[in-house]
C-alpha positions as CSV (number, residue, x, y, z in Angstrom):
1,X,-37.2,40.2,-52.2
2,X,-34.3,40.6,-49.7
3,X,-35.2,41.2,-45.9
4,X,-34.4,43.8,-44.4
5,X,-30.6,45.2,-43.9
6,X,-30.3,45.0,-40.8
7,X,-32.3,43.0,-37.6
8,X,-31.4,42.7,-33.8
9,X,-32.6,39.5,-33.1
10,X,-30.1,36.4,-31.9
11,X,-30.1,35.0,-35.6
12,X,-29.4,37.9,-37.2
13,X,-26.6,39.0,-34.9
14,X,-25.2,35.2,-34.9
15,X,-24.3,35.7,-38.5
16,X,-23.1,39.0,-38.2
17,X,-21.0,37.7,-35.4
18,X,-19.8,35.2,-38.1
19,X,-19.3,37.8,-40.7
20,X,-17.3,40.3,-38.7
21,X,-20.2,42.3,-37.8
22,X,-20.7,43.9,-41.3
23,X,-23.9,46.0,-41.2
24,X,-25.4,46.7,-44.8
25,X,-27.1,50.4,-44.4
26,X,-30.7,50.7,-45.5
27,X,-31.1,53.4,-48.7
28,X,-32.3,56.1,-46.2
29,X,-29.2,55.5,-43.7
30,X,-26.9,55.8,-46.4
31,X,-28.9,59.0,-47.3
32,X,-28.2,60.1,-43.9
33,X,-24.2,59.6,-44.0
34,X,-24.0,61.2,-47.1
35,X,-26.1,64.1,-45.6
36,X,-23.5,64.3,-42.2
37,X,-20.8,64.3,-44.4
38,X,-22.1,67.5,-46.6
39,X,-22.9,69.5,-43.5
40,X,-19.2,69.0,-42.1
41,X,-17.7,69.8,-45.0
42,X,-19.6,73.1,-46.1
43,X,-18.8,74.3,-42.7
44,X,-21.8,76.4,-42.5
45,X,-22.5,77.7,-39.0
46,X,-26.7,77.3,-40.4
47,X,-25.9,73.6,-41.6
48,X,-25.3,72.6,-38.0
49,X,-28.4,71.1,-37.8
50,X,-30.2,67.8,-39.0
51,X,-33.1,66.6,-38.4
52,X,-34.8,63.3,-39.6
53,X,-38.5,62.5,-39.6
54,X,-38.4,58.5,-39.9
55,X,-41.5,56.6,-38.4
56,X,-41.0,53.7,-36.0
57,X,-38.7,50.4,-37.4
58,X,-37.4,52.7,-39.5
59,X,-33.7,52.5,-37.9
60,X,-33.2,55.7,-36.4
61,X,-31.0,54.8,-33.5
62,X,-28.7,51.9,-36.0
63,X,-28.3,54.9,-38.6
64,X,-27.3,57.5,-36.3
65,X,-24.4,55.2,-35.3
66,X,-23.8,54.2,-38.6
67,X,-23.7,58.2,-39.5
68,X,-21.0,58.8,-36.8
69,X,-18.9,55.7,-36.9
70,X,-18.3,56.3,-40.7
71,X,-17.5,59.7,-40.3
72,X,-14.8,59.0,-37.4
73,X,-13.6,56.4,-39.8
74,X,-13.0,59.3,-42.1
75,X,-11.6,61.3,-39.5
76,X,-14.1,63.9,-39.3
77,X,-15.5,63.5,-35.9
78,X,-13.8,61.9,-32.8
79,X,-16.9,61.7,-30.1
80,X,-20.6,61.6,-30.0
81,X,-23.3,62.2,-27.4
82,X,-26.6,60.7,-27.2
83,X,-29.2,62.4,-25.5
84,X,-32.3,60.6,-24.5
85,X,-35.4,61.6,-23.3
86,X,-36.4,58.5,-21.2
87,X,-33.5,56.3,-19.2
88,X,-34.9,53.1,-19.7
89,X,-34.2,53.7,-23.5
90,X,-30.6,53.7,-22.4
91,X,-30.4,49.5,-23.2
92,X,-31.3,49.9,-26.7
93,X,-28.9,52.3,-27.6
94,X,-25.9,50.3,-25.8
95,X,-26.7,47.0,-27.6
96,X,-27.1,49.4,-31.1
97,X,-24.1,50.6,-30.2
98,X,-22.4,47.7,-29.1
99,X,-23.3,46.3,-32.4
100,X,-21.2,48.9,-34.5
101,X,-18.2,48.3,-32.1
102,X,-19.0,51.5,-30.2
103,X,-18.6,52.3,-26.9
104,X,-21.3,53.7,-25.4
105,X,-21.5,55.0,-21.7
106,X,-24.2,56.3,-19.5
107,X,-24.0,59.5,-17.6
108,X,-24.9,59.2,-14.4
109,X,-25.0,62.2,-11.6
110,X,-22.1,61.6,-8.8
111,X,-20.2,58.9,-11.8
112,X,-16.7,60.0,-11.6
113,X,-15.1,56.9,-12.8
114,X,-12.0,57.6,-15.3
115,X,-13.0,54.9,-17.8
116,X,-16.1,57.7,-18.7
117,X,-13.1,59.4,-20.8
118,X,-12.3,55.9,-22.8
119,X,-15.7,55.6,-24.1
120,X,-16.7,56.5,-28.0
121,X,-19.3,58.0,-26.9
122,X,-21.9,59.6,-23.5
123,X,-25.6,59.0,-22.9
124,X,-27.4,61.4,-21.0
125,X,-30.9,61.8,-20.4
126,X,-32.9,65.1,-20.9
127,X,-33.9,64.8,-16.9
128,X,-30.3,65.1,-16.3
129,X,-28.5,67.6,-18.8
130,X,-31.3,69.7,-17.3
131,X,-30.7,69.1,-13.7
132,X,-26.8,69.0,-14.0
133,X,-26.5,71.5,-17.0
134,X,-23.5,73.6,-15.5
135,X,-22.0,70.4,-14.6
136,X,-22.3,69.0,-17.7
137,X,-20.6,71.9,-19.5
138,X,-17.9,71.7,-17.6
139,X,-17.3,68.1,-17.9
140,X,-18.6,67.7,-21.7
141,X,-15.5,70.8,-22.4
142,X,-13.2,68.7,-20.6
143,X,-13.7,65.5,-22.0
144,X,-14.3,66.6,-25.8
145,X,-11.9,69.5,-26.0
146,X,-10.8,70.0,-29.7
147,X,-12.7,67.0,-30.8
148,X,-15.4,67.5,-33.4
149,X,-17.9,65.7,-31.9
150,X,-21.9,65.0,-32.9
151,X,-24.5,65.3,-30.7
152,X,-27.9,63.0,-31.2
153,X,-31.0,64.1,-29.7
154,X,-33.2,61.4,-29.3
155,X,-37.1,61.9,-30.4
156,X,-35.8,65.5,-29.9
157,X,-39.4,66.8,-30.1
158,X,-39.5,66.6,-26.3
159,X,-36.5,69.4,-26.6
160,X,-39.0,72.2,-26.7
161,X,-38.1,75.8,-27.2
162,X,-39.3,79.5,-26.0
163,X,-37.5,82.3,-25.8
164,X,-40.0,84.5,-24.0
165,X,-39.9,81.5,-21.3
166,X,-36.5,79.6,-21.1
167,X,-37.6,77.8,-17.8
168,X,-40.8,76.3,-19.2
169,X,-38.8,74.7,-21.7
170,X,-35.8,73.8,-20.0
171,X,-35.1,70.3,-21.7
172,X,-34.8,72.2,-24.8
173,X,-32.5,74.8,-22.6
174,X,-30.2,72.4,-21.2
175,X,-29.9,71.1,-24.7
176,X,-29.0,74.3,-26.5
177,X,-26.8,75.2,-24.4
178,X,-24.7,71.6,-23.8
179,X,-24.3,71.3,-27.4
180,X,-23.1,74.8,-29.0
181,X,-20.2,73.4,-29.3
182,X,-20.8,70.3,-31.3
183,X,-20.0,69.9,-34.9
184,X,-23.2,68.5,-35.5
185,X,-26.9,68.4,-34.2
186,X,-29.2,65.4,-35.2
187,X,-32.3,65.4,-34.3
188,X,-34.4,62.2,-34.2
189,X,-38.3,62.0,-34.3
190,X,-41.3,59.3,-35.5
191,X,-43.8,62.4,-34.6
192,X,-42.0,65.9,-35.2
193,X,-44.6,67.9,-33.7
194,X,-46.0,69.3,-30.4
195,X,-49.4,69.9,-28.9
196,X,-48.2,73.3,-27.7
197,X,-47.1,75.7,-30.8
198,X,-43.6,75.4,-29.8
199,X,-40.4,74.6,-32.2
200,X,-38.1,72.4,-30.8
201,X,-34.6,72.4,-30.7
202,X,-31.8,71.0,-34.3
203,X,-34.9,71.6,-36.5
204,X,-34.8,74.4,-39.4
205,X,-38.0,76.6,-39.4
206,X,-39.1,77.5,-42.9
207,X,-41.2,80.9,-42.9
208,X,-44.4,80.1,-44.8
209,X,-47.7,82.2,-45.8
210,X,-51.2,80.8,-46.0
211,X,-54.2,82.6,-46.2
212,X,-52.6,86.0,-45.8
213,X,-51.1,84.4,-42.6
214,X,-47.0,83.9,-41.9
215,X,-46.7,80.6,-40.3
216,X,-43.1,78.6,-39.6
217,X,-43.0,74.8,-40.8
218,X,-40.4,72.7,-39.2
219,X,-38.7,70.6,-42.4
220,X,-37.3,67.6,-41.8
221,X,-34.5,67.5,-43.7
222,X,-34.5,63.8,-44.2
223,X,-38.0,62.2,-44.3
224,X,-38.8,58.5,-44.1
225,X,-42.5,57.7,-44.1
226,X,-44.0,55.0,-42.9
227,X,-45.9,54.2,-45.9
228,X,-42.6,53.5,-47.8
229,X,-41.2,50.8,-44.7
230,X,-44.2,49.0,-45.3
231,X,-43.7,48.7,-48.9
232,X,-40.1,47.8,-48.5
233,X,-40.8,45.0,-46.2
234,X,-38.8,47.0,-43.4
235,X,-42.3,47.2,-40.9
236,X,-45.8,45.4,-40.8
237,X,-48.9,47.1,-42.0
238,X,-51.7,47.8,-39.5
239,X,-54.8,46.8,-39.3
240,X,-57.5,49.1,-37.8
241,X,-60.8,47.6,-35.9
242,X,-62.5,49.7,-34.5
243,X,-65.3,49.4,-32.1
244,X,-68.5,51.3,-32.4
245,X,-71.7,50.9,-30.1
246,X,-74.7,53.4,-27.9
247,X,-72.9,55.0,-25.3
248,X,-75.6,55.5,-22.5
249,X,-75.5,58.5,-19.9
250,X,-78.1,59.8,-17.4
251,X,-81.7,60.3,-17.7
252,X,-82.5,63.7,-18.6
253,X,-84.7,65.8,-15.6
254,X,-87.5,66.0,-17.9
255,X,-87.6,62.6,-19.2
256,X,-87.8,58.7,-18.4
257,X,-85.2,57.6,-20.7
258,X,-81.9,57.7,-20.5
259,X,-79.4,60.0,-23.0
260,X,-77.6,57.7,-25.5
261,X,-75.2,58.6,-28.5
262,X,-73.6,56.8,-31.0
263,X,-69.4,56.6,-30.5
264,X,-68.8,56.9,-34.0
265,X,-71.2,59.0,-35.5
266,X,-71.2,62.1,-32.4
267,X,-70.4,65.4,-33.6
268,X,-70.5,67.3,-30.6
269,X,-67.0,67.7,-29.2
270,X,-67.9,67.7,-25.5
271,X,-70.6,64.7,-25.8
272,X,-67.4,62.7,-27.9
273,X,-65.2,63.1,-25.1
274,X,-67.6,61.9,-22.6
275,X,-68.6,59.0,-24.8
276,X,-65.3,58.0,-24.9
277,X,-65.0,58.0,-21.3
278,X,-67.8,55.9,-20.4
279,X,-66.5,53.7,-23.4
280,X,-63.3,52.9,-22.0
281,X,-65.1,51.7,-18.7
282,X,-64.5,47.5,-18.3
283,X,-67.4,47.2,-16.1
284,X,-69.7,49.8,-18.0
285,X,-73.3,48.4,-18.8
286,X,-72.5,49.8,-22.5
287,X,-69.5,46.4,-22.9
288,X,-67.7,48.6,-25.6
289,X,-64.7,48.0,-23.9
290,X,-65.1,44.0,-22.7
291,X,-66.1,43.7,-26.1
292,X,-63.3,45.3,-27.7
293,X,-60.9,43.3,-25.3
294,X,-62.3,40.0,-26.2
295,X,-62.0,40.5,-29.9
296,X,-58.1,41.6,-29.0
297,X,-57.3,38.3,-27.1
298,X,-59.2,36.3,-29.8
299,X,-57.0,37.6,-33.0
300,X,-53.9,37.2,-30.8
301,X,-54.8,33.4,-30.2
302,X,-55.3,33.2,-34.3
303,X,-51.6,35.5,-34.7
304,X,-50.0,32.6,-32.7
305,X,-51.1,29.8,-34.4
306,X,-48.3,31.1,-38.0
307,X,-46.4,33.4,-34.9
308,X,-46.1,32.0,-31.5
309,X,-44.5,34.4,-29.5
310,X,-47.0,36.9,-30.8
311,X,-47.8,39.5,-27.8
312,X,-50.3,42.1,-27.3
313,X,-50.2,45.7,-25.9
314,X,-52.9,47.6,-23.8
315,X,-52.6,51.6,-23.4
316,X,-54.8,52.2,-20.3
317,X,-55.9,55.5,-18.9
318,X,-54.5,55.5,-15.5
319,X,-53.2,52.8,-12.7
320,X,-56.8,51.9,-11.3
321,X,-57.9,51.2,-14.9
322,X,-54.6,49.7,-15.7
323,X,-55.2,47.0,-13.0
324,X,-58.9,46.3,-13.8
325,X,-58.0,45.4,-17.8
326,X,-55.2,43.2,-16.3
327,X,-57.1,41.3,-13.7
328,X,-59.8,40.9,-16.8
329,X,-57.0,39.4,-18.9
330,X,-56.0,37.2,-16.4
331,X,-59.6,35.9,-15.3
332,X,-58.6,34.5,-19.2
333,X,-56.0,33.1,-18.5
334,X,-53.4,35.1,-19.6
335,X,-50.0,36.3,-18.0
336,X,-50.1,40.1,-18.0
337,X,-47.5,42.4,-17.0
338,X,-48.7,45.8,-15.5
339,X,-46.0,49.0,-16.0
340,X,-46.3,52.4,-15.2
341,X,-43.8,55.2,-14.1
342,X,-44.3,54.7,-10.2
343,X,-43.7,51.5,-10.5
344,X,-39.7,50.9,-9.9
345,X,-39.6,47.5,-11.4
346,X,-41.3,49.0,-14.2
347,X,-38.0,48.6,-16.9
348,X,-37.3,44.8,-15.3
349,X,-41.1,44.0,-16.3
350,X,-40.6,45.8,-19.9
351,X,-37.4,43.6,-20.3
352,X,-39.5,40.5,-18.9
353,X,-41.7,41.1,-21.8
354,X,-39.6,41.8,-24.8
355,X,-37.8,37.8,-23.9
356,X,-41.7,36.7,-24.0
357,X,-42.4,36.2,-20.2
358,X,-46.0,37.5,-21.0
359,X,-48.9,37.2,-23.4
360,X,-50.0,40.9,-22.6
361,X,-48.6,43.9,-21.6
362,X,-50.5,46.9,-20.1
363,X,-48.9,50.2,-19.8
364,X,-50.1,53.5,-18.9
365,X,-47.3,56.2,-20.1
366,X,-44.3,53.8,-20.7
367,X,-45.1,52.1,-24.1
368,X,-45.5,55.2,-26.6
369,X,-41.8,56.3,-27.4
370,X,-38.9,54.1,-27.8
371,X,-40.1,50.9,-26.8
372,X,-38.9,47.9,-28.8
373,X,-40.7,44.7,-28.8
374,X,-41.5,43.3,-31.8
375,X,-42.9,40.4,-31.0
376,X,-46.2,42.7,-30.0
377,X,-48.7,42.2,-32.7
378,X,-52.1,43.1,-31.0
379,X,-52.6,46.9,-29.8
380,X,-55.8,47.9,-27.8
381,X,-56.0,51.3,-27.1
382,X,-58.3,52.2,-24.1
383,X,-57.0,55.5,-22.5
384,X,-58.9,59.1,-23.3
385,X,-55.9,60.7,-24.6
386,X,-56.5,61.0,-28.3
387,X,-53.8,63.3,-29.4
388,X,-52.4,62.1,-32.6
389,X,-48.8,61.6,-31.7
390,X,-49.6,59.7,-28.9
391,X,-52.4,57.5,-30.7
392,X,-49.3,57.2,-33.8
393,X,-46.4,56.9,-31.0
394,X,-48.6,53.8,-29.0
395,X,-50.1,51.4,-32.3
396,X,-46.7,52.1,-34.3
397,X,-44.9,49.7,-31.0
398,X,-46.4,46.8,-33.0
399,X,-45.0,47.6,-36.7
400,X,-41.5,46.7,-35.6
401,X,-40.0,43.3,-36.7
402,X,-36.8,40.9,-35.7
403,X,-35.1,39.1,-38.4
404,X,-36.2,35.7,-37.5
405,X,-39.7,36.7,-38.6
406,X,-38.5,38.7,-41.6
407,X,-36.8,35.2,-42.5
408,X,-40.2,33.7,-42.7
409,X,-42.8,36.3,-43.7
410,X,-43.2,37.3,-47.8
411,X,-43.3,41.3,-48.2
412,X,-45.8,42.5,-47.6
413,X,-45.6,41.6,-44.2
414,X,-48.0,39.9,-42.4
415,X,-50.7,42.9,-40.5
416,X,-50.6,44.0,-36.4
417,X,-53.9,45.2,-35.6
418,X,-54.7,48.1,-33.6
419,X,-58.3,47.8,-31.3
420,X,-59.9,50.8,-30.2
421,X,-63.5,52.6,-29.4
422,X,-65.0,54.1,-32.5
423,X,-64.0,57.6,-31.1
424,X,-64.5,60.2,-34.4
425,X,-60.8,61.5,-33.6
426,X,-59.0,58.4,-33.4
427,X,-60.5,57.3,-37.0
428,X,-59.5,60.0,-38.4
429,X,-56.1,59.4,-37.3
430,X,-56.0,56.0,-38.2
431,X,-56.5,57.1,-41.9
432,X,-53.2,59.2,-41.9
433,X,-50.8,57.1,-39.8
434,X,-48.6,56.2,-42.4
435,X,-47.9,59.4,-43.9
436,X,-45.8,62.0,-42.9
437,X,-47.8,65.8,-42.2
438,X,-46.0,69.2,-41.9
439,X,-45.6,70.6,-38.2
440,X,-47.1,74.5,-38.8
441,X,-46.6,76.6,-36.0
442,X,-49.0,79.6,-36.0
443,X,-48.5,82.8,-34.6
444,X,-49.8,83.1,-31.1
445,X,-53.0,85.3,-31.9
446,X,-54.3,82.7,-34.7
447,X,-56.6,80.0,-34.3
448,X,-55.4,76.8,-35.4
449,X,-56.5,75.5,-38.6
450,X,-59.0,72.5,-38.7
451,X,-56.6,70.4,-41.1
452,X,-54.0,70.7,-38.5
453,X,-56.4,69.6,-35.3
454,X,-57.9,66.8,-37.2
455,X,-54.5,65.7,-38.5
456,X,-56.8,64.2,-41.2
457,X,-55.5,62.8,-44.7
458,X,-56.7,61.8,-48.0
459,X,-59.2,59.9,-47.0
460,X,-58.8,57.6,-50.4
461,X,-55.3,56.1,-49.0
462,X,-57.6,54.2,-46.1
463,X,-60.4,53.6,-47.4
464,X,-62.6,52.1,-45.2
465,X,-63.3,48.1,-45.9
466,X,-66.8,47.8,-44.1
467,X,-68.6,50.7,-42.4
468,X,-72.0,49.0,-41.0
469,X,-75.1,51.6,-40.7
470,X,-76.4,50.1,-37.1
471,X,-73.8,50.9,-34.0
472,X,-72.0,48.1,-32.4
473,X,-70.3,46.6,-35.4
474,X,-66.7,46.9,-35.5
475,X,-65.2,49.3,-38.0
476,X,-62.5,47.9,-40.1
477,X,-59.6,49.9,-41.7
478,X,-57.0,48.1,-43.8
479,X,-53.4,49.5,-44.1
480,X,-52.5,51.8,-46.9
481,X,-53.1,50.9,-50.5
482,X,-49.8,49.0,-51.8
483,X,-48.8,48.6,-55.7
484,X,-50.5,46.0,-57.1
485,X,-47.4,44.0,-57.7
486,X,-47.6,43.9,-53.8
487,X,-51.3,43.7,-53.2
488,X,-52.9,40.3,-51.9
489,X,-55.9,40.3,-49.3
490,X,-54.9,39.8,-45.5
């Protein structure tokens, strides 16, 4: 089977270099041009928006640039505007760009250098087209008068919106607002939903009823799950393992022994998030977490025997924590890079990672969105922040994959593995990560519906390889359930 259309590593752009930088689009990217195109030319004030639901290795930032350079190769747009919600993102979207031949610029407060104008195309960050909004508008008129131009809203689920309370939401103000004028609105996401009941901003709402309720559903209107990448060879499975044990706690006033609870098995919502806290603990009498740890750094030696620039990935709950997993990691032997959003050589040790200066990196909020390594292979996920897109958003980082590797690796692709406490939530979401769910927004008076918190799926498309009946075993979770042309044991 072929390998992927398109890869960024120094091979693969050698012989495109070679070829005259000819991209071949994947299936779903020439989808996406054909959907552009239809928008523009139905001219429907309503068709002004697109948004596309593709999970992470998909292409979403390659086939948004493909998407606009075709169309200004048709004449039907002139500029475009990328706006991000994170700046050290900026790089990835330059060298994308680069790639196509586009010129892409960053917007930068007090920047009043003419060569700004010469550009194919701005990037601005949410931080800033909120900060600098009237600015903005005056400069974005200025500089794209009479041009049809496209504007690209980067995992635009950030861009919240409500109308009772602009402020509150003033990403998805700025946003609005900057880009009225635009021919077109593309919306990117790998998780289209919110924790907070709010729409957010280039996404069509779709008035639905259940159970004598009206809801909204955001629809995507292109949709690229997971689940078929993996089967296409275009991003690795994952491979779940997940660590179960007795979580101790106080004695009790009225007796000798101490409280204990099993992580996987606790129903209780407030005991589930305390286990998990005292699971997550590296020095906690319990080991969950030293024991999860050590079976991390032991199937990342094994990944580098067949992959030797193999990293791993720790998602840590806050700095203190951050540095305690690290200085375990070293005590190893390892090199370990710390990052977290005080740090300001935080995107220079990101960088120093991706070009393989480190076996681990351990991150507190700066690895979930955006972040392209893909030599990580190893994710051990130790924070107590079990939302589902930020559980998807931080073991998806290791599904992504350069075209050296594709070169080498049959389809299916070889497994990352994800390590985490047995925490009831995080299985569940483990089951589902492949597959894309509907965002429902309820009304504001209406409790939200136990499918939706659980973000639970059919649990027969994860089945669960070996479930022991004593706590402490590890929980095992295979990716999903591939044709059987395609099947073969990990």
């Amino acid at each position: 089977m072929a390998s992927p259309s398109f890869e960024l590593g120094p091979a693969a752009r050698e012989t495109l270099r070679q070829e005259g930088g000819a991209v071949q689009p994947r299936q779903w990217q020439r989808q996406l041009i054909q959907l552009l195109r239809a928008r523009i030319v139905a001219g429907s004030p309503a068709g002004a928006d697109v948004l596309v639901h593709a999970g992470p290795g998909a292409g979403k930032t390659l086939g948004a640039l493909l998407g606009f350079r075709q169309l200004r190769n048709e004449g039907r747009l002139g500029r475009f505007v990328v706006f991000s919600h994170r700046s050290s993102i900026a790089r990835q979207w330059r060298q994308a760009a680069d790639r196509l031949g586009l010129q892409l610029l960053e917007w930068e407060a007090g920047d009043d250098r003419p060569e700004v104008r010469q550009g194919d195309g701005l990037l601005i960050s949410y931080q800033s087209a909120a900060r600098h909004r009237r600015r903005l508008e005056l400069e974005l008129r200025h500089e794209l008068r009479g041009a049809p131009w496209l504007a690209i809203a980067d995992e635009v689920h950030h861009l919240g919106v409500d109308p009772l309370e602009p402020e509150a939401t003033a990403w998805g103000h700025a946003f609005s607002r900057l880009t009225g004028a635009a021919q077109l609105r593309l919306g990117l996401s790998g998780t289209p939903f919110r924790a907070d009941n709010l729409a957010f901003c280039a996404a069509r709402r779709l008035r639905v009823e259940r159970q004598g309720e009206v809801w909204e559903r955001i629809v995507p209107d292109l949709c690229v799950e997971p689940q078929r990448l993996i089967v296409a060879g275009d991003v690795r499975p994952l491979e779940f393992h997940f660590q179960d044990g007795w979580v101790e706690h106080g004695r009790r006033p009225e007796a000798s022994d101490r409280e204990t609870s099993p992580l996987s098995a606790e129903e209780r919502e407030s005991w589930r998030a305390r286990n998990l806290r005292r699971a997550i603990r590296i020095g906690d009498g319990g080991g969950i977490a030293l024991r999860l740890l050590l079976q991390a750094r032991r199937r990342l030696e094994r990944l580098r025997e067949g992959h030797p620039g193999a990293g791993g990935l720790v998602i840590a709950r806050d700095i203190e924590h951050a540095r305690s997993i690290g200085a375990l990691l070293q005590e190893q032997g390892d090199r370990v890079h710390l990052v977290h959003s005080q740090d300001p050589e935080a995107v220079a040790r990101l960088a120093a990672f991706q070009a393989g200066e480190a076996d681990w990196l351990v991150s507190i909020d700066m690895c979930a969105e955006g972040f392209d390594a893909p030599r990580l292979r190893v994710v051990a996920y130790l924070t107590t922040v079990v939302t589902r897109s930020r559980f998807v958003q931080a073991i998806t980082r290791a599904v992504r994959m350069d075209g050296e590797r594709a070169a080498l690796e049959p389809v299916p692709r070889q497994a990352s593995h994800v390590f985490a406490p047995a925490d009831p939530l995080l299985i569940r979401y483990a089951r589902s990560w492949s597959l894309s769910e509907p965002y429902l927004i309820r009304a504001s008076a209406a409790p939200a519906p136990a499918a939706q918190a659980a973000a639970g799926g059919n649990p027969a498309l994860l089945p669960l390889q070996a479930l022991a009946d004593d706590a402490g075993e590890v929980i095992r979770l295979r990716g999903p359930q591939l044709p059987p042309f395609l099947g073969r044991s990990a």
